[in-house]
PyMOL Python script that loads the backbone (N, CA, C, O; Angstrom):
from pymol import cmd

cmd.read_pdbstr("""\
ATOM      1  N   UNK A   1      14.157  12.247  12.430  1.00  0.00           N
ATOM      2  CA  UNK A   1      13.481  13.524  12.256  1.00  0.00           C
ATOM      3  C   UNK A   1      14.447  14.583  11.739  1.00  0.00           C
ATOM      4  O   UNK A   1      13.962  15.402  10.959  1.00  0.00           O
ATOM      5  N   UNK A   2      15.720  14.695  12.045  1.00  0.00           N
ATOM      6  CA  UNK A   2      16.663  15.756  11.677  1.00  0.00           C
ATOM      7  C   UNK A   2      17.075  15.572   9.681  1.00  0.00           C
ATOM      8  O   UNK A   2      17.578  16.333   8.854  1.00  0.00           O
ATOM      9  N   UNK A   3      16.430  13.912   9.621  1.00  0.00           N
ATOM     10  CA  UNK A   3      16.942  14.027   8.168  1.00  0.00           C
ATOM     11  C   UNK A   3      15.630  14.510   7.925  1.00  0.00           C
ATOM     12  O   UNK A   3      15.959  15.425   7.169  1.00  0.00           O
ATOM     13  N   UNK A   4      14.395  14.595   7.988  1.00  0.00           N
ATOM     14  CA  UNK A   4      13.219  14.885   7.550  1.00  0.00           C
ATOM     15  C   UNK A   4      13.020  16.439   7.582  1.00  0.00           C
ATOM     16  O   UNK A   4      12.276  16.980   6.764  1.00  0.00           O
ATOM     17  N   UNK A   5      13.584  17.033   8.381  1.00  0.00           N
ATOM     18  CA  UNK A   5      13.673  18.560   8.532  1.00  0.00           C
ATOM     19  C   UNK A   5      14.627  19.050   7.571  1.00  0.00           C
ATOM     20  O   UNK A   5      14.466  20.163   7.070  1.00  0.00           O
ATOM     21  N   UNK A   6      15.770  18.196   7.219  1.00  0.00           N
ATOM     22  CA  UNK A   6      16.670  18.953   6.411  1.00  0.00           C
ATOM     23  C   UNK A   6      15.889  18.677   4.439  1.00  0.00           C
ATOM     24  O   UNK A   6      16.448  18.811   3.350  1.00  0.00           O
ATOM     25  N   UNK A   7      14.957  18.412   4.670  1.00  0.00           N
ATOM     26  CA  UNK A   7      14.369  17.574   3.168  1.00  0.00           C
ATOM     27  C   UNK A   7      14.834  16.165   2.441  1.00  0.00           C
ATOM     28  O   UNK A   7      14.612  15.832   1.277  1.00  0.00           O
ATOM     29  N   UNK A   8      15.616  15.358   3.569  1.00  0.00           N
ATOM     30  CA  UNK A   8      16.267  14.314   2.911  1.00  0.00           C
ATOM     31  C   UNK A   8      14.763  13.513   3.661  1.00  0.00           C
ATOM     32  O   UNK A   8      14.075  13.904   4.604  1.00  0.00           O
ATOM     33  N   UNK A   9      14.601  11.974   2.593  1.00  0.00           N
ATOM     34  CA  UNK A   9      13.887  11.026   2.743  1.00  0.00           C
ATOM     35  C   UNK A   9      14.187  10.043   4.074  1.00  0.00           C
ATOM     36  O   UNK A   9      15.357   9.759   4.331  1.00  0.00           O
ATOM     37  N   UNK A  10      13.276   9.618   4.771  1.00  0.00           N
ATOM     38  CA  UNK A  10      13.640   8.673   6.002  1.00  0.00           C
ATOM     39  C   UNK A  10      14.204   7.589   5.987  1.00  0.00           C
ATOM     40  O   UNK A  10      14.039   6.990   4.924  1.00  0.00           O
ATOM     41  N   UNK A  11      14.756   7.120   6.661  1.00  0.00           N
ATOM     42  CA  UNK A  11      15.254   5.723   6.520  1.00  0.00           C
ATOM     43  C   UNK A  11      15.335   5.401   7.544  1.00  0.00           C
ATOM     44  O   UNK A  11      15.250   6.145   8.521  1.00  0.00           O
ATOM     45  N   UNK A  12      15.580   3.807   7.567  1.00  0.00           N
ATOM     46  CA  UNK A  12      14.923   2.909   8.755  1.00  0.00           C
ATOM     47  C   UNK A  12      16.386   2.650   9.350  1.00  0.00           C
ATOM     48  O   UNK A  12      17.420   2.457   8.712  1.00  0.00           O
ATOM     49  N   UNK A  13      16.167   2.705  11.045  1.00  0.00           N
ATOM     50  CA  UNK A  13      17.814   2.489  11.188  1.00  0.00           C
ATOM     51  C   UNK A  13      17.658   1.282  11.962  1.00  0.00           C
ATOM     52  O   UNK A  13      18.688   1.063  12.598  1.00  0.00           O
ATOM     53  N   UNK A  14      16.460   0.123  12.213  1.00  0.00           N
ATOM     54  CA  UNK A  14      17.213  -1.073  12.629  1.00  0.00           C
ATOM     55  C   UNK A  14      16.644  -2.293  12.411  1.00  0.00           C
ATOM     56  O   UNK A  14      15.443  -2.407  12.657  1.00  0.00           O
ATOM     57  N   UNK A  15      17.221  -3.171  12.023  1.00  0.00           N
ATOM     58  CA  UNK A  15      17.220  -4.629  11.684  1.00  0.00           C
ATOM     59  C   UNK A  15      17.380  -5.233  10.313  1.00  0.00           C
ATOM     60  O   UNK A  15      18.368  -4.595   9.950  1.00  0.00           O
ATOM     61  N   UNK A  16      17.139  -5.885   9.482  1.00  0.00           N
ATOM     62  CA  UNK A  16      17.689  -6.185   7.944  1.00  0.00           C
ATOM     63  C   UNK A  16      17.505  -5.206   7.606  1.00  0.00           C
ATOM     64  O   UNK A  16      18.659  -4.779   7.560  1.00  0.00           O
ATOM     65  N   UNK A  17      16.994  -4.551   7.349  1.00  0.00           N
ATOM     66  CA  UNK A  17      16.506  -3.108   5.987  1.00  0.00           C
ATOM     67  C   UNK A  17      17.477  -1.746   6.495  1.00  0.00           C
ATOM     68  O   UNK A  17      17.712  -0.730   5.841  1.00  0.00           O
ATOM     69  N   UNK A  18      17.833  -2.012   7.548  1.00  0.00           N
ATOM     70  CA  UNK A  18      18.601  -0.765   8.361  1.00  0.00           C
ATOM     71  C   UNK A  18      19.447   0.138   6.798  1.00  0.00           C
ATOM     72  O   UNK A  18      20.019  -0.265   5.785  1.00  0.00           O
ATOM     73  N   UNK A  19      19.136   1.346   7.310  1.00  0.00           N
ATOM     74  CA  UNK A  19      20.143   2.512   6.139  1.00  0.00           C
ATOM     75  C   UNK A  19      19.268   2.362   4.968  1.00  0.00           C
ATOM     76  O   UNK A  19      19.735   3.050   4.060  1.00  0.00           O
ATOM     77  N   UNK A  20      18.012   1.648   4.541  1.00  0.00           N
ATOM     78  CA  UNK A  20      17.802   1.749   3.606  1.00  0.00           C
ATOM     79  C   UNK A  20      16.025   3.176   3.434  1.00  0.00           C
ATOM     80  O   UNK A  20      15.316   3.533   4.375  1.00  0.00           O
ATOM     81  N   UNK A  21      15.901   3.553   2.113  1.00  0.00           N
ATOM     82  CA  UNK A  21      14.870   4.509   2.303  1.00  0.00           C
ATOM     83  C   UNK A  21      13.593   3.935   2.580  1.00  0.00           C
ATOM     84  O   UNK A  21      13.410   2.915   1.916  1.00  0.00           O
ATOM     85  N   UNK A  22      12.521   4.283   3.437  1.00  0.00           N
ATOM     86  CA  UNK A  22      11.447   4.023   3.965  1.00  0.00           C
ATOM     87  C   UNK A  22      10.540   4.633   2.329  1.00  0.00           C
ATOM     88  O   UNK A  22      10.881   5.678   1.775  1.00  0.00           O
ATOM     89  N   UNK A  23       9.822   4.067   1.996  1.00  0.00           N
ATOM     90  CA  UNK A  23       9.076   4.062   0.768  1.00  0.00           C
ATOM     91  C   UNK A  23       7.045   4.101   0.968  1.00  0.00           C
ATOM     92  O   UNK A  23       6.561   3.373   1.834  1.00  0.00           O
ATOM     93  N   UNK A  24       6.352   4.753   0.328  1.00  0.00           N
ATOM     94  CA  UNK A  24       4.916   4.477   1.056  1.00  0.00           C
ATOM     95  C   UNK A  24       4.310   3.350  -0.410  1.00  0.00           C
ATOM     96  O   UNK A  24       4.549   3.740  -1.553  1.00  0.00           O
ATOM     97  N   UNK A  25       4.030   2.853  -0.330  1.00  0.00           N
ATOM     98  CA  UNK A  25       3.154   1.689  -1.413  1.00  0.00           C
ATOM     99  C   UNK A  25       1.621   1.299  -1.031  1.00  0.00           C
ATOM    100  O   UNK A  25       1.292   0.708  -0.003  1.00  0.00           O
ATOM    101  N   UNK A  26       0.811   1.714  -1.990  1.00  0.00           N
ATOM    102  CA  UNK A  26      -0.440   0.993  -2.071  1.00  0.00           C
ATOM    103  C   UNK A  26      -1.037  -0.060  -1.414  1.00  0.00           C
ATOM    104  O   UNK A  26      -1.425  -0.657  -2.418  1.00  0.00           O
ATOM    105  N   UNK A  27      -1.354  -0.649  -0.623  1.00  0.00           N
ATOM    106  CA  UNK A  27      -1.984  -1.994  -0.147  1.00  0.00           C
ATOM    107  C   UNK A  27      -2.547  -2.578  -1.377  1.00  0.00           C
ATOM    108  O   UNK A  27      -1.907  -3.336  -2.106  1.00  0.00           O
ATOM    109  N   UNK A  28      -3.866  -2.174  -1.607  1.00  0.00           N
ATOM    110  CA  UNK A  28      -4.354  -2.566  -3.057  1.00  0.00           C
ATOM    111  C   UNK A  28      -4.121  -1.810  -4.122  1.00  0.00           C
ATOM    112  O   UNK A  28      -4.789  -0.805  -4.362  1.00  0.00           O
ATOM    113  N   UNK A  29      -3.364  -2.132  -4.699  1.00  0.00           N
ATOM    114  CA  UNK A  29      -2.613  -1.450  -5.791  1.00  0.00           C
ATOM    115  C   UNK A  29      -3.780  -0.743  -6.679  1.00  0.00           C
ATOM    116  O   UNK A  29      -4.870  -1.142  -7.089  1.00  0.00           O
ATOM    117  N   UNK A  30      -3.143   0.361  -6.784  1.00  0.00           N
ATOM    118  CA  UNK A  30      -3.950   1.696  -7.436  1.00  0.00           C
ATOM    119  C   UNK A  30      -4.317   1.191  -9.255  1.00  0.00           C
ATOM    120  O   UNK A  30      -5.087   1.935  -9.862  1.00  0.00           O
ATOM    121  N   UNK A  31      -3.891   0.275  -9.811  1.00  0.00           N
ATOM    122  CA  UNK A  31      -3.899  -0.174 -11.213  1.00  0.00           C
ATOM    123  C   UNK A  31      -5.293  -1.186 -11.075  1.00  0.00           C
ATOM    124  O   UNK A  31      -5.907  -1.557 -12.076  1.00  0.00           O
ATOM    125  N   UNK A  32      -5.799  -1.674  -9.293  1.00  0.00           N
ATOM    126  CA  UNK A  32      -6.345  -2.175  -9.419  1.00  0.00           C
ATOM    127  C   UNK A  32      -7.829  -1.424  -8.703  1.00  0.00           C
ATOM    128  O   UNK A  32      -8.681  -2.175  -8.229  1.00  0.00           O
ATOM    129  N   UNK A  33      -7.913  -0.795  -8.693  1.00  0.00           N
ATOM    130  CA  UNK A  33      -8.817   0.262  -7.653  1.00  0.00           C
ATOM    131  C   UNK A  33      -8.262   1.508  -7.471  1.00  0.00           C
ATOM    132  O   UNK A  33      -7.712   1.934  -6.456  1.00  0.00           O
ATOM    133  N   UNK A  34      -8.547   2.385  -9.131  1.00  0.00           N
ATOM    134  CA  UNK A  34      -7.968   3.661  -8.847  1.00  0.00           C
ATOM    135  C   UNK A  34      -8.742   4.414  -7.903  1.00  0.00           C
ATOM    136  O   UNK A  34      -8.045   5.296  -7.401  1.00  0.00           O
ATOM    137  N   UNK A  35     -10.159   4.400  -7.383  1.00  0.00           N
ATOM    138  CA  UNK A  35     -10.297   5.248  -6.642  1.00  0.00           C
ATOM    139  C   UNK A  35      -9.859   5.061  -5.218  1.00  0.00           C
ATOM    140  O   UNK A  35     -10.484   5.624  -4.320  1.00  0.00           O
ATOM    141  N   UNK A  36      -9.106   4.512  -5.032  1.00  0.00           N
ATOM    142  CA  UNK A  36      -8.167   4.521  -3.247  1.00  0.00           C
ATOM    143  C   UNK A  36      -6.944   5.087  -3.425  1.00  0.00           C
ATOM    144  O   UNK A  36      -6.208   5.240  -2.450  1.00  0.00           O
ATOM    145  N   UNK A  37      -6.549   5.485  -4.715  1.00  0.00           N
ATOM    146  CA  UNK A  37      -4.943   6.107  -4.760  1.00  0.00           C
ATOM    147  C   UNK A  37      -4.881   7.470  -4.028  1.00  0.00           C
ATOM    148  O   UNK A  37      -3.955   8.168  -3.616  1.00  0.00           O
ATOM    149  N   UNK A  38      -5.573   7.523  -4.029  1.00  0.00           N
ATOM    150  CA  UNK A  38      -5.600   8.994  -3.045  1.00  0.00           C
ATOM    151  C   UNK A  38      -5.807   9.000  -0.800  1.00  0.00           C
ATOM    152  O   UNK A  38      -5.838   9.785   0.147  1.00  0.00           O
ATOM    153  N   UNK A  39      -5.867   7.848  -1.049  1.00  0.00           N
ATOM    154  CA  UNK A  39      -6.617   7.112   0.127  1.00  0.00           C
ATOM    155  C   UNK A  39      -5.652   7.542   1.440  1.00  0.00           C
ATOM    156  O   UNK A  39      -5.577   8.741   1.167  1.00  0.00           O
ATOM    157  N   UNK A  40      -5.100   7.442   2.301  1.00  0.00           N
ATOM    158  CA  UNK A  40      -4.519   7.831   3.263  1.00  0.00           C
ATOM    159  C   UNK A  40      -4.492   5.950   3.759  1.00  0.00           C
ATOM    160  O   UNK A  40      -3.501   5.220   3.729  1.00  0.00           O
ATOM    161  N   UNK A  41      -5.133   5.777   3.951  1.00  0.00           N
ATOM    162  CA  UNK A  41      -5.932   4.105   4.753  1.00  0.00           C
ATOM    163  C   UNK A  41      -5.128   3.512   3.499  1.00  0.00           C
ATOM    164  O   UNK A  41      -4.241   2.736   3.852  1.00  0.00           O
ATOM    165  N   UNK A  42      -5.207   3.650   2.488  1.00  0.00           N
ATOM    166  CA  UNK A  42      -4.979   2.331   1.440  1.00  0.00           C
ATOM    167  C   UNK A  42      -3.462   2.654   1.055  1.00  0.00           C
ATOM    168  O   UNK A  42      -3.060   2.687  -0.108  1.00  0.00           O
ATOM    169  N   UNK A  43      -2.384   2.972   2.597  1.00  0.00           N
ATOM    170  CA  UNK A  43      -0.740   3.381   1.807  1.00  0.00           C
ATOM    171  C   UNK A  43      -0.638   2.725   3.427  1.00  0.00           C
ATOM    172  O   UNK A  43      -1.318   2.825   4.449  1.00  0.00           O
ATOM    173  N   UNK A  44       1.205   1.670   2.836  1.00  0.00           N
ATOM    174  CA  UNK A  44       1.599   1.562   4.175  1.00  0.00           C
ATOM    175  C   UNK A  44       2.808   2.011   3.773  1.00  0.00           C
ATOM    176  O   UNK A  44       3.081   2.388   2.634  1.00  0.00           O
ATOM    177  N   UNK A  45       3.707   1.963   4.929  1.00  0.00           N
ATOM    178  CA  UNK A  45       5.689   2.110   4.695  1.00  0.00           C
ATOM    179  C   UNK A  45       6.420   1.102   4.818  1.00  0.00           C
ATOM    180  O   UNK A  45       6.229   0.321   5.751  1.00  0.00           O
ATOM    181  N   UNK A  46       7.272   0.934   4.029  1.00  0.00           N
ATOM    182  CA  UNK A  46       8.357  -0.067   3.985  1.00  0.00           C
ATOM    183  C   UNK A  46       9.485   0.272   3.287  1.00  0.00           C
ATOM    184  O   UNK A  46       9.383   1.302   2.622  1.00  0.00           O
ATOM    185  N   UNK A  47      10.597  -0.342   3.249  1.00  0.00           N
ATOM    186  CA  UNK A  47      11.580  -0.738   2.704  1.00  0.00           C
ATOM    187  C   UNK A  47      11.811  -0.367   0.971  1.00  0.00           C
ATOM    188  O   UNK A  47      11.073  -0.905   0.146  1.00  0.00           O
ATOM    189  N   UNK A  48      12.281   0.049   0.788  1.00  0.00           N
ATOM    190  CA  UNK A  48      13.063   0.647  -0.811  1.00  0.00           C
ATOM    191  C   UNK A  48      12.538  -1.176  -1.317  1.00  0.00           C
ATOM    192  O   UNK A  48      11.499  -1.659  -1.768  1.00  0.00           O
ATOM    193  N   UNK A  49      13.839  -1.711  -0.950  1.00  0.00           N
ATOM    194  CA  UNK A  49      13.640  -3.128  -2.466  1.00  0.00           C
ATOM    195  C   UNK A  49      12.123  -4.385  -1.810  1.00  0.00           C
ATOM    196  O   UNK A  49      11.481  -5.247  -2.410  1.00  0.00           O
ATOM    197  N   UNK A  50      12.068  -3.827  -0.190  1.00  0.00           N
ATOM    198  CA  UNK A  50      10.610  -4.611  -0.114  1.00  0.00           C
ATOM    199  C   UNK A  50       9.806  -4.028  -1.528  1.00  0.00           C
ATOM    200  O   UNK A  50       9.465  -4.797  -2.427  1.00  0.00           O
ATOM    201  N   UNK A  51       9.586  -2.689  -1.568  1.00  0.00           N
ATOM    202  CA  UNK A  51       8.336  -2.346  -2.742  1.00  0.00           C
ATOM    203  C   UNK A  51       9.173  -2.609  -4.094  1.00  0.00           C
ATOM    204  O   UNK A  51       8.378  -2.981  -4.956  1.00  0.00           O
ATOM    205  N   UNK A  52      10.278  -2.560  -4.511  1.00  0.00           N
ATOM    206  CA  UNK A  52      10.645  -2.914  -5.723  1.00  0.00           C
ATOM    207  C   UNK A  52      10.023  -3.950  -5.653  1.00  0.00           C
ATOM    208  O   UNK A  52       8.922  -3.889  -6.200  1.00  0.00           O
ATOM    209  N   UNK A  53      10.321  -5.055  -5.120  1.00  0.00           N
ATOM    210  CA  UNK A  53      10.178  -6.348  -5.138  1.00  0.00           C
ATOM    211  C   UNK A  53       8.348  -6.815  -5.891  1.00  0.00           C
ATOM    212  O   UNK A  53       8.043  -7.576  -6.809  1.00  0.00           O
ATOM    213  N   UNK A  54       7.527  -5.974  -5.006  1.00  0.00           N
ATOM    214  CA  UNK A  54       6.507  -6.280  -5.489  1.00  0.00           C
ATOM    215  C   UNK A  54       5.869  -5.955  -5.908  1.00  0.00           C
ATOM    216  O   UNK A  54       5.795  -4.732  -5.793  1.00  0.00           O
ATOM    217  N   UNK A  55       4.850  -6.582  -6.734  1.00  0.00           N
ATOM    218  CA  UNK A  55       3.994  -6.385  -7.678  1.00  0.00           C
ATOM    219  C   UNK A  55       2.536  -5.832  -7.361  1.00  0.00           C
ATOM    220  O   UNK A  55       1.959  -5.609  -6.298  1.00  0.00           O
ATOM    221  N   UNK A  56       2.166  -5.699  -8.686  1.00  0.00           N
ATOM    222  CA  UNK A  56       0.714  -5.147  -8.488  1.00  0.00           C
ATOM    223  C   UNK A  56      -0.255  -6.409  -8.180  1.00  0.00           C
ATOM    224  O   UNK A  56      -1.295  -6.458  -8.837  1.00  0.00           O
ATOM    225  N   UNK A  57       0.040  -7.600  -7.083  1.00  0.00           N
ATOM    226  CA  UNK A  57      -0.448  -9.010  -6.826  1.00  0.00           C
ATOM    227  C   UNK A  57      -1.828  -8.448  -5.887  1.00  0.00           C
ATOM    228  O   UNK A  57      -1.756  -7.443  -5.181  1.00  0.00           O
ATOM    229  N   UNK A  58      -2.909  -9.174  -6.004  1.00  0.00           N
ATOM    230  CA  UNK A  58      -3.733  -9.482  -5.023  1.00  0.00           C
ATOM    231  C   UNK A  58      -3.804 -10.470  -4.134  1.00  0.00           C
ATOM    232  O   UNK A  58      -3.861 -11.606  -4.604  1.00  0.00           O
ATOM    233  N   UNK A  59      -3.818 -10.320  -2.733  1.00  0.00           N
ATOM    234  CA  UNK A  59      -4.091 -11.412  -2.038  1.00  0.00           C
ATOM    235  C   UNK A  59      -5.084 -11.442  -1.121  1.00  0.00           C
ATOM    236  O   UNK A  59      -5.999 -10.629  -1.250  1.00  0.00           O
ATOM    237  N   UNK A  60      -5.100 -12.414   0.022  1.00  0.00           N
ATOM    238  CA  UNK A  60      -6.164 -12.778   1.251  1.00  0.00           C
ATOM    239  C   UNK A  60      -6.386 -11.131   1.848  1.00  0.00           C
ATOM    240  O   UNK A  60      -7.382 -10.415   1.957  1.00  0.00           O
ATOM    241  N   UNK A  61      -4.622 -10.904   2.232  1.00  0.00           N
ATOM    242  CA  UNK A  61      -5.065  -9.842   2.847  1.00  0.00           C
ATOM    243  C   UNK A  61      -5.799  -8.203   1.962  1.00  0.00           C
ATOM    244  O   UNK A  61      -6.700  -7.454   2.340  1.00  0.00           O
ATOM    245  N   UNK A  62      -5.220  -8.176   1.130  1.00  0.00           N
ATOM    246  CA  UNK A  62      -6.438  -7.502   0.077  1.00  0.00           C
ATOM    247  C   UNK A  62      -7.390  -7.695  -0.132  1.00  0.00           C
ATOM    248  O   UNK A  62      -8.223  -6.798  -0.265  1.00  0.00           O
ATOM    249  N   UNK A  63      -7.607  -8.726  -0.226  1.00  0.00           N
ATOM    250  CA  UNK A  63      -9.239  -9.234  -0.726  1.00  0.00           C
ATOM    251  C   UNK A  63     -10.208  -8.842   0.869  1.00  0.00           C
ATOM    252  O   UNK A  63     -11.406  -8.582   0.754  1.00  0.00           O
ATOM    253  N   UNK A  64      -9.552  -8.840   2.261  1.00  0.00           N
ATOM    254  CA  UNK A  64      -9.871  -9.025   3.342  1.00  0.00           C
ATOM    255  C   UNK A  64     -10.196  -7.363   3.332  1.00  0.00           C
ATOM    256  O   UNK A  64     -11.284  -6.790   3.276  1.00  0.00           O
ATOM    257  N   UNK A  65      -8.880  -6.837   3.406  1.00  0.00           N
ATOM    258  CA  UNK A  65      -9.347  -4.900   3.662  1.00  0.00           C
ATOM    259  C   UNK A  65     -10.205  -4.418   2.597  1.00  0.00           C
ATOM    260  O   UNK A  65     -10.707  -3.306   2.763  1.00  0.00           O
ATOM    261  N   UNK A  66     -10.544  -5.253   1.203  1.00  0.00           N
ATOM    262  CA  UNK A  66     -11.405  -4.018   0.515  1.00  0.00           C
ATOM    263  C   UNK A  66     -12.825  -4.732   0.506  1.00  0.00           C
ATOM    264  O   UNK A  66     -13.663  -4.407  -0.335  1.00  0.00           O
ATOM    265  N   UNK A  67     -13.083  -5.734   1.480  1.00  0.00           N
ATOM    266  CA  UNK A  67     -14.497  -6.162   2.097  1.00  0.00           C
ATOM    267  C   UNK A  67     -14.939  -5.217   3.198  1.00  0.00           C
ATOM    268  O   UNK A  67     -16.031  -4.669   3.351  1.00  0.00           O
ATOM    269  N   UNK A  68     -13.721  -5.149   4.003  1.00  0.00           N
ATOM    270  CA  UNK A  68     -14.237  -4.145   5.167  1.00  0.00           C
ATOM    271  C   UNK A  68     -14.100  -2.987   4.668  1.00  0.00           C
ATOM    272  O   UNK A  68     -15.149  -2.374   4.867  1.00  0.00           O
ATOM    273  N   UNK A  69     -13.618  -2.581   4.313  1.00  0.00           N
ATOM    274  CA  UNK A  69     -13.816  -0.974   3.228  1.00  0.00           C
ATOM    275  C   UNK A  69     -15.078  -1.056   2.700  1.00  0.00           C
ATOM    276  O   UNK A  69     -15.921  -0.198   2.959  1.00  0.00           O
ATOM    277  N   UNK A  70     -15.303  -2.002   1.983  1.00  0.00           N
ATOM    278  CA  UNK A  70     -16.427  -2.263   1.209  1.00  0.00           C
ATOM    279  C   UNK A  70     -17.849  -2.349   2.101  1.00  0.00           C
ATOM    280  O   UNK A  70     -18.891  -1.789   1.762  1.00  0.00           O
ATOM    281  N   UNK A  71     -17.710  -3.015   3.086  1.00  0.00           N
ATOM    282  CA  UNK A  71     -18.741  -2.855   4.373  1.00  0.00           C
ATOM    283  C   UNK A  71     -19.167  -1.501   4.843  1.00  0.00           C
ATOM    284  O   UNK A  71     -20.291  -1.011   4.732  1.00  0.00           O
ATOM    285  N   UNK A  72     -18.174  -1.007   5.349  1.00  0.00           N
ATOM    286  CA  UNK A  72     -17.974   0.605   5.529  1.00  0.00           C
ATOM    287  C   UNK A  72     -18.006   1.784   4.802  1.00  0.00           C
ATOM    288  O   UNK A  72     -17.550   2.867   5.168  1.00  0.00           O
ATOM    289  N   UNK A  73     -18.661   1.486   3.573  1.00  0.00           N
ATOM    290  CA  UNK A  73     -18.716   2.403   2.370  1.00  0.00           C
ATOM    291  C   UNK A  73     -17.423   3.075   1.960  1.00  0.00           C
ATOM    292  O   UNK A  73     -17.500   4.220   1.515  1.00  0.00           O
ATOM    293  N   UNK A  74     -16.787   2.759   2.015  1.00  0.00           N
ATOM    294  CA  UNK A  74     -15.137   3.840   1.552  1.00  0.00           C
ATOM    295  C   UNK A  74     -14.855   2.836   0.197  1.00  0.00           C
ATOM    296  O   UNK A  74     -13.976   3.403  -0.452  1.00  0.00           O
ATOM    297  N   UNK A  75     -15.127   1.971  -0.268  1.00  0.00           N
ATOM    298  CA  UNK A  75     -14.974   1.815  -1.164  1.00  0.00           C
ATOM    299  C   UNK A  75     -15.760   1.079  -2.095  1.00  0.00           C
ATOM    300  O   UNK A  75     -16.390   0.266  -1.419  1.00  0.00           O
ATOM    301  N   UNK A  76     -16.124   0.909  -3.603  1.00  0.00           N
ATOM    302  CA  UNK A  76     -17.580   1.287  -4.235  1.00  0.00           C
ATOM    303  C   UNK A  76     -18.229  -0.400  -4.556  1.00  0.00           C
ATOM    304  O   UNK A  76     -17.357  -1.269  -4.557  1.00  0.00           O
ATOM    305  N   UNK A  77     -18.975  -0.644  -4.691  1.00  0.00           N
ATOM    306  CA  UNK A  77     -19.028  -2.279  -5.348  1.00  0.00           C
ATOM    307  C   UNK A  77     -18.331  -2.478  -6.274  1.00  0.00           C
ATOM    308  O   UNK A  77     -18.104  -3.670  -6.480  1.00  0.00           O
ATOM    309  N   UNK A  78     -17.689  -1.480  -7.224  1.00  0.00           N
ATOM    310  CA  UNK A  78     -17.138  -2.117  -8.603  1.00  0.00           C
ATOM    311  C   UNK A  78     -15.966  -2.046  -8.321  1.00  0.00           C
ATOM    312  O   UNK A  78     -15.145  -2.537  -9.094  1.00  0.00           O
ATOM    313  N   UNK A  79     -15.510  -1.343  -7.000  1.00  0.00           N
ATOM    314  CA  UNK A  79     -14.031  -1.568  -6.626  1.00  0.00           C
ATOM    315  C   UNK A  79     -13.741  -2.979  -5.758  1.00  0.00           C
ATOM    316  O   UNK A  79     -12.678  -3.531  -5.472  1.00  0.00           O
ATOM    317  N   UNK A  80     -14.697  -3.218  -5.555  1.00  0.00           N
ATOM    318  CA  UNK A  80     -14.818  -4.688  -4.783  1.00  0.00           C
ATOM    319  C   UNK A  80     -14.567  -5.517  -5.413  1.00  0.00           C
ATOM    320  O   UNK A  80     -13.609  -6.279  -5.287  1.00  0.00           O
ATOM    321  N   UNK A  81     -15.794  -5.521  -6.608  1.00  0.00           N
ATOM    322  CA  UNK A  81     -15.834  -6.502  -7.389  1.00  0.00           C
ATOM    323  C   UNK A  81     -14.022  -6.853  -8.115  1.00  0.00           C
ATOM    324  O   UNK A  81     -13.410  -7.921  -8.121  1.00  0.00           O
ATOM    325  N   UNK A  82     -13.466  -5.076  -8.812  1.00  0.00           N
ATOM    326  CA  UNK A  82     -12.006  -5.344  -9.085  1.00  0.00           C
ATOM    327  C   UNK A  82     -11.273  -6.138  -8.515  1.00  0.00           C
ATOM    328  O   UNK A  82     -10.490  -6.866  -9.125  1.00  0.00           O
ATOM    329  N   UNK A  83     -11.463  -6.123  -6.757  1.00  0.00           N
ATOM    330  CA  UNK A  83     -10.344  -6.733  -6.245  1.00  0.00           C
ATOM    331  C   UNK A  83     -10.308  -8.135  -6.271  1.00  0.00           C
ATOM    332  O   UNK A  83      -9.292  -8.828  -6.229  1.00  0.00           O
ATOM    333  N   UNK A  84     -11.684  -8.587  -6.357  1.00  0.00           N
ATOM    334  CA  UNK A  84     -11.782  -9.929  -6.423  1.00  0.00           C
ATOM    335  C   UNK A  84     -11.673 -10.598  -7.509  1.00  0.00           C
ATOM    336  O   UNK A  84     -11.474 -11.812  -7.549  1.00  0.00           O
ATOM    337  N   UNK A  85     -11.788  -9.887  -8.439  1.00  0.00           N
ATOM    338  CA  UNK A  85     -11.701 -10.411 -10.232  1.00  0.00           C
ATOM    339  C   UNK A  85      -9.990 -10.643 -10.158  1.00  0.00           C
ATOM    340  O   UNK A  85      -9.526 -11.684 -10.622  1.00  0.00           O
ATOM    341  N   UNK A  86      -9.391  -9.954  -9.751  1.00  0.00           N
ATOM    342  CA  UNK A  86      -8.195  -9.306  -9.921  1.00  0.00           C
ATOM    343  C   UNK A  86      -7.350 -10.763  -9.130  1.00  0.00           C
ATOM    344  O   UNK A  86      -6.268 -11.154  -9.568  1.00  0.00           O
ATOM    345  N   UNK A  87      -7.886 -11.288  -8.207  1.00  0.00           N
ATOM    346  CA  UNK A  87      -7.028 -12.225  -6.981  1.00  0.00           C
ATOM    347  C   UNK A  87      -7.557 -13.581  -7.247  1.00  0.00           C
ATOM    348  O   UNK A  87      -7.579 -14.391  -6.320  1.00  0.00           O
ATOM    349  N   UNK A  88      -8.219 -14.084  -9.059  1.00  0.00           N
ATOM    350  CA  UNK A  88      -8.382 -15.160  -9.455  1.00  0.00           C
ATOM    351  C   UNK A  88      -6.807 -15.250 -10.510  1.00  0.00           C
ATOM    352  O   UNK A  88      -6.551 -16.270 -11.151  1.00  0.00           O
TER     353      UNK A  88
END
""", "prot")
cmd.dss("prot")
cmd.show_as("cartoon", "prot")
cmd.util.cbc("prot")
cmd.orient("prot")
């Protein structure tokens, strides 16, 4: 918290990733369902080179949260349909 008050970025202080910057990334990537880029629900935190590392990929667990999104109206049929076109 004291680096977050002074305006410096967070970082994680324990286990492999330790010292490195805490980063927020898309779940379902915004290239693939722009209307969740704004989403609060559709961002998690991790690791600086965890998110380098990855791509704009679809998987189970994507395909899984934008059904229940999709159930729950927060996100549209044609964003559904994206995610699933997208994870062939």
């Amino acid at each position: 918290m004291i680096k977050l008050r002074k305006g410096n970025a967070p970082t994680i202080t324990k286990g492999p990733y330790a010292g490195e910057i805490v980063t927020g990334d898309h779940i379902i990537p915004r290239s693939v369902t722009p209307e969740l880029d704004n989403t609060l629900f559709n961002l998690e935190f991790m690791p600086l080179t965890l998110n380098q590392k990855k791509s704009a990929k679809v998987g189970q667990r994507q395909i899984q949260l934008a059904r229940r999104w999709h159930k729950l109206g927060i996100l549209s049929d044609e964003g559904l349909r994206s995610v699933e076109t997208q994870s062939k």
